[in-house]
C-alpha positions as CSV (number, residue, x, y, z in Angstrom):
1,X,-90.9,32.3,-24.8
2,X,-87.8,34.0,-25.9
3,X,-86.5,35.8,-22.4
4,X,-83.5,38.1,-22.2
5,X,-81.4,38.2,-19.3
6,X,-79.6,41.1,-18.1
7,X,-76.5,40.3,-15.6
8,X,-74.6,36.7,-15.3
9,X,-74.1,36.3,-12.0
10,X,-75.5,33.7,-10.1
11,X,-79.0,34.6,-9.8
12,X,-78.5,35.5,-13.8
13,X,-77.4,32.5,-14.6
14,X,-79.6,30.0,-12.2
15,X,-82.8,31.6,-14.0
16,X,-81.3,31.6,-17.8
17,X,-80.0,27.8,-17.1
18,X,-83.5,26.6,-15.9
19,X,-85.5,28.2,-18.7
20,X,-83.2,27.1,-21.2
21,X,-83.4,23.8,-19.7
22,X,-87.4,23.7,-20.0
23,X,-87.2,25.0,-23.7
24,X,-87.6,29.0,-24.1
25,X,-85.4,30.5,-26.1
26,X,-82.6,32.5,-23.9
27,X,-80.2,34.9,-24.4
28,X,-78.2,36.2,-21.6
29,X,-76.2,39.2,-21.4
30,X,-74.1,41.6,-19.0
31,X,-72.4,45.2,-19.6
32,X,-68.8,43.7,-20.7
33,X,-70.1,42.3,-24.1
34,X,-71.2,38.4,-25.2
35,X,-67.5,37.4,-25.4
36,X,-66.8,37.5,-21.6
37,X,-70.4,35.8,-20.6
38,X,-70.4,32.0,-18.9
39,X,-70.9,29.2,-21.4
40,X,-74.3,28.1,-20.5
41,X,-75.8,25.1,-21.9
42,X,-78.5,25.9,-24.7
43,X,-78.5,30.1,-23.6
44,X,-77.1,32.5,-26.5
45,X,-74.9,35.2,-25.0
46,X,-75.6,38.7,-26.6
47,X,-76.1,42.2,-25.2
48,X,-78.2,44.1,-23.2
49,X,-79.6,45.6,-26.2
50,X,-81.1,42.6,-27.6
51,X,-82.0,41.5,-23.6
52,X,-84.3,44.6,-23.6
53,X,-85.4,43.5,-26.9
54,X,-86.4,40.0,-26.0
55,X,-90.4,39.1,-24.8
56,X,-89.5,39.2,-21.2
57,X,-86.3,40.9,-19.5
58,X,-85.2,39.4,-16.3
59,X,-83.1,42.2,-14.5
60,X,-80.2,40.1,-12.4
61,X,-77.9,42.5,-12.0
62,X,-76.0,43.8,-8.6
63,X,-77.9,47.2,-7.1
64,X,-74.8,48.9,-8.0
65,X,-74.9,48.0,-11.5
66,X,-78.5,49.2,-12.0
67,X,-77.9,52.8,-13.2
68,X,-75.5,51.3,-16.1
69,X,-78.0,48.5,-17.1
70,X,-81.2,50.1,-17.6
71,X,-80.1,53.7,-19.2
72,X,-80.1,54.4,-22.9
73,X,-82.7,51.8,-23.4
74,X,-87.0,51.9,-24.7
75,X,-88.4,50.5,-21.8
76,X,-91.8,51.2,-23.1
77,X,-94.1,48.2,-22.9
78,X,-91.5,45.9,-21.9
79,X,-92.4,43.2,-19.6
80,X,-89.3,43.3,-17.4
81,X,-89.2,41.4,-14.4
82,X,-86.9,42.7,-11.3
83,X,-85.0,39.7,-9.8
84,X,-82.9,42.5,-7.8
85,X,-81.8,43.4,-4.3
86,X,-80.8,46.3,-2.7
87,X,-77.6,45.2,-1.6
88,X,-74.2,47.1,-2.1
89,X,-70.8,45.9,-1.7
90,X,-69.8,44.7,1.7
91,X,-73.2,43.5,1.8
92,X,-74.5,47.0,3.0
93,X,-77.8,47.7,2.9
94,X,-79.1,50.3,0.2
95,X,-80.6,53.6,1.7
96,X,-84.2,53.6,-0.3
97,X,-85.7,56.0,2.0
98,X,-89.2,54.2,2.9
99,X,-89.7,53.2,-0.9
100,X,-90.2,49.7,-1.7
101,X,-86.6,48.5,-3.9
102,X,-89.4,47.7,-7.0
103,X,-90.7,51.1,-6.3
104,X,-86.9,52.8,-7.4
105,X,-86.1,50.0,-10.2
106,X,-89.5,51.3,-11.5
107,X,-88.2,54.5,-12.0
108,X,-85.2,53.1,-14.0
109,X,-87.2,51.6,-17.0
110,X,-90.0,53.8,-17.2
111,X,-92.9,52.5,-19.4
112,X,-92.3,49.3,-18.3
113,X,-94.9,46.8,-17.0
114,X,-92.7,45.9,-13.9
115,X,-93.0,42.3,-12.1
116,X,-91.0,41.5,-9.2
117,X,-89.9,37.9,-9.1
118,X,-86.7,35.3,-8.2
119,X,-84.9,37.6,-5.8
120,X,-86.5,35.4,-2.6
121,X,-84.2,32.0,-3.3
122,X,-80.8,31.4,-3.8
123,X,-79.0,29.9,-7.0
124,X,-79.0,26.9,-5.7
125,X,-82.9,26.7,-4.6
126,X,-83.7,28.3,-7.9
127,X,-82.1,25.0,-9.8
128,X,-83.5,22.6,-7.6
129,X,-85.7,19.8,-8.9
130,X,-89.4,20.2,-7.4
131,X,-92.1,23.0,-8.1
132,X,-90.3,25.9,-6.2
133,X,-92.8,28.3,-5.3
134,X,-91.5,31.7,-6.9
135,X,-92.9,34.3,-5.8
136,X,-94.6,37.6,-8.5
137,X,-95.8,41.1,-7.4
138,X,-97.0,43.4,-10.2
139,X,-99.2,46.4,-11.2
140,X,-99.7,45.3,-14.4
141,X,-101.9,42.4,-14.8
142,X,-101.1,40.8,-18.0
143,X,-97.4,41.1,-17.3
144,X,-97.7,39.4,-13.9
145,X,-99.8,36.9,-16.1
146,X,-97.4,35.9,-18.6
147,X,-94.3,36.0,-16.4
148,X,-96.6,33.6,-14.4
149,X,-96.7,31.8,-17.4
150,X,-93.4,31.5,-18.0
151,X,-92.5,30.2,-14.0
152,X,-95.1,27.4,-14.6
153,X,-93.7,26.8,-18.0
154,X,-90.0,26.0,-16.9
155,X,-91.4,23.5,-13.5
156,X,-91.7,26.3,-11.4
157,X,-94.7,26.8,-9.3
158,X,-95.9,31.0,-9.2
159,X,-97.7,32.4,-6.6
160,X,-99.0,36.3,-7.2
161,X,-99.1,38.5,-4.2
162,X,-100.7,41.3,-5.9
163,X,-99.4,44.7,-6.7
164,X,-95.6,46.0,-6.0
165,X,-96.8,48.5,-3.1
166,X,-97.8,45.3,-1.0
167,X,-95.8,42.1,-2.6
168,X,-93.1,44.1,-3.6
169,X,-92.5,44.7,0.1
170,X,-93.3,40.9,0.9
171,X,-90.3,40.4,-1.3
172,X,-87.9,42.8,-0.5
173,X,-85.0,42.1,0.9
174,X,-83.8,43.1,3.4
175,X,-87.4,43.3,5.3
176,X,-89.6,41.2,3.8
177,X,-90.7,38.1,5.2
178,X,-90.6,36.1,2.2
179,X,-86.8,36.4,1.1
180,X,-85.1,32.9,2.1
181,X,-88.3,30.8,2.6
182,X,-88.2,27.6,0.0
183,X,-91.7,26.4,-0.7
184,X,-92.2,23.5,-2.5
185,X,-95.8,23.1,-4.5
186,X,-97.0,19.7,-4.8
């Protein structure tokens, strides 16, 4: 699949190194421009233009950084999947007012079909040989599907917990219970 990747931080770069490592075609960007992203074995740097242009979009980007990466973009029909946290510097908590953090990135790429995925494991667990269990939420079926696709596709194992309003929550972090737990499928 080709998959664009927006933000080239750790959790950026774990997913775009894995998938490029399993064969999709990836292109990895951030908001300072393809000449100041990581060399990355087998990942094309570009911008977030062509990210958003790309089959799937993984959002990686810090919660502060949110704002400048999804506006002045056609989010319509765009499978985008929403590794993010709501963490701000310091590591503060963000205030999201009783609303799930999928809930608000939602609102940032509107006429997207929104799945929430790799924001449970670290860097390091997201690299790690074995089957880790990633974990989807989604509203949109097919989009769940595919990005479940792509997860098994790259020697991950994908587990669906059903629509954002519940999994999302599952996910969240801070307060879900799923953030930090490493499950390896057999």
């Amino acid at each position: 699949m080709k998959v664009g990747i927006i933000g080239a931080g750790a959790i950026g770069a774990a997913v775009a190194t894995k998938l490029a490592r399993a064969g999709h075609d990836v292109l990895i960007s951030n908001s300072r421009g393809p000449k100041t992203l990581p060399r990355l074995e087998n990942v094309t740097p570009g911008t977030v233009a062509e990210a958003v242009g790309r089959e799937i979009t993984v959002l990686a980007v810090p919660w502060v950084a949110l704002d400048s990466a999804t506006e002045g973009h056609d989010w319509t029909g765009k499978v985008v999947v929403d590794a993010t946290n709501p963490i701000l510097p310091g590591f503060v908590f963000a205030e999201l007012d009783g609303r799930p953090s999928s809930g608000i990135v939602a609102g940032k790429v509107p006429g997207a079909w929104l799945v929430k995925g790799f924001n449970t494991l670290s860097p390091e667990r997201l690299l790690a040989e074995g089957r880790t269990v990633i974990f989807l939420s989604g509203d949109h079926p097919e989009a769940t599907a595919k990005v479940a696709e792509l997860v098994e596709s790259s020697g991950w194992a994908a587990v669906d917990l059903g629509p954002l309003a519940e999994g999302g929550r599952l996910q969240q972090f801070p307060g879900g219970p799923l953030p930090g737990l490493s499950l390896v499928r057999q």
